[in-house]
N, C-alpha and C positions, 0 to 999 in steps of 0.2 A: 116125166120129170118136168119143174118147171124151167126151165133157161133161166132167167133170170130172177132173183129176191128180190126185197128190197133196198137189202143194202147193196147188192150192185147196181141196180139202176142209177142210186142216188150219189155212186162214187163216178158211173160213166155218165152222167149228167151232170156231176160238180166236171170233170173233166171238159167238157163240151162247152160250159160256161166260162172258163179260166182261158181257153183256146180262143174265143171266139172275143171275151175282154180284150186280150193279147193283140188280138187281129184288128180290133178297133183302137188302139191306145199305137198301134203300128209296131208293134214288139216281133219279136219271134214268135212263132208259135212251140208251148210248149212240146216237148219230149216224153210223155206221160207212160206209164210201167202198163203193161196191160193189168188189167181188172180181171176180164174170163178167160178162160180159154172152150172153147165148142169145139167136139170130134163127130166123127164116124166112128160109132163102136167095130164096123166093120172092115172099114175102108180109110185112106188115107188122109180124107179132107180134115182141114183143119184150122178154127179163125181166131183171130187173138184179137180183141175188142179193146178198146182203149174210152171210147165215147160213144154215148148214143144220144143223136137230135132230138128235137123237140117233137118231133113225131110219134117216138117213143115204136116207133119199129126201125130205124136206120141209125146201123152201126160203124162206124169207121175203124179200122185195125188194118191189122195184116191177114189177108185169107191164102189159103193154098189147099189147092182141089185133087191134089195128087199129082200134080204133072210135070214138077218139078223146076216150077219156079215162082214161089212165094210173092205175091203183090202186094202194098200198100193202096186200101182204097177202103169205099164203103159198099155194106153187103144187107140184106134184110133180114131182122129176126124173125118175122113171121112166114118167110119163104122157109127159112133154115128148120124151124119149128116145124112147118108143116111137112118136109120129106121123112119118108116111110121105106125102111128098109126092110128087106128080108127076117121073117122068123120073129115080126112084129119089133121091132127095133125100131130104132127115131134115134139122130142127133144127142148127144147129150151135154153136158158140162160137167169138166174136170172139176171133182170138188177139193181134190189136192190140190191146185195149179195155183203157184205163188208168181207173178210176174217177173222177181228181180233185176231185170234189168230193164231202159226205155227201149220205146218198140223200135226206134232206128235200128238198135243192137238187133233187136231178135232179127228185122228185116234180113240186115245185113247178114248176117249168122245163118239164117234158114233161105235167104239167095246162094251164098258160098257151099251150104250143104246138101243144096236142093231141095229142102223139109222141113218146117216147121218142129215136127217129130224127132228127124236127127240134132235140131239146133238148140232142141230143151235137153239134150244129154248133153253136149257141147256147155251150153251156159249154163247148166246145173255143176259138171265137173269145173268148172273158171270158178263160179261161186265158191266153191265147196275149200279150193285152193286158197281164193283170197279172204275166207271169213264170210264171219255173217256183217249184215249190212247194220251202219251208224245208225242207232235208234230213232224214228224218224224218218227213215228211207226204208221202212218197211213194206212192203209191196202189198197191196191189198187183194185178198181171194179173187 
C-alpha cells in the first residue's frame, strides 16, 4: 500500500506552509487536525501526521511505538515505509481515520490514556456525544 496520495501529501504540505507563514509573521503556530493516521497491523505502533517538510520524507505529528507514552515530534516516511513485519505485512494507513480533533487534543488524550489507540475510542465517543462538527471544520482523511 501506498502511505501517502496525493491528496494527503498536498493537505500535510498546505499544513507545513500555513505553520511555518505563522512562525514568520511571529504568530502562534497553528493546531492542525491530523490528516493520517499510520499502524502496525500487528502491533501497537502508531503516528498521526499532521505535516510533512519540504523533503517530502519528514513528518511531524504525534508518534507512539507502543510503550506507552505518546510523543509530539517528527518521524520518517521512508523508514516507516520501509519496516517489514511478520507474515509479509508493512505499516499501513487507516483509510477510515478522520482526524476531528487538533493534535494537541489527541496528544493530550493518548498521554492520559497511554495510546493513541485507546485515545481514538475516547475522542470518537466525545465526538459522537457532541455532534458532528460545523461545516468547515471537517477533518480531512
Amino acid at each position: 500500500m501506498i502511505l501517502l496520495d496525493p491528496e494527503h501529501i498536498a493537505a500535510l504540505t498546505a499544513n507545513t506552509a500555513t505553520s511555518r507563514a505563522a512562525q514568520e509573521e511571529g504568530k502562534r503556530d497553528p493546531d492542525h487536525v491530523p490528516v493520517v493516521k499510520l499502524f502496525n497491523p500487528i502491533g501497537a505502533a502508531t503516528w498521526l501526521a499532521t505535516e510533512l517538510l519540504e523533503d517530502g520524507d519528514t513528518l511531524f505529528g504525534l508518534a507512539d511505538l507502543g510503550f506507552g507514552c505518546p510523543e509530539l515530534g517528527y518521524f520518517s516516511l521512508n523508514e516507516i515505509s520501509q519496516v517489514r513485519l511478520p507474515f509479509g505485512l508493512r505499516v499501513e494507513r487507516d483509510i477510515g481515520f478522520g482526524g476531528i480533533v487538533p493534535l494537541s487534543k489527541w496528544a493530550e488524550t493518548a498521554r492520559a490514556a497511554g495510546s493513541i489507540i485507546h485515545a481514538q475510542a475516547l475522542i470518537r465517543a466525545i465526538a459522537e456525544k457532541d455532534g458532528p462538527a460545523p461545516a468547515g471544520d471537517k477533518p480531512s482523511e
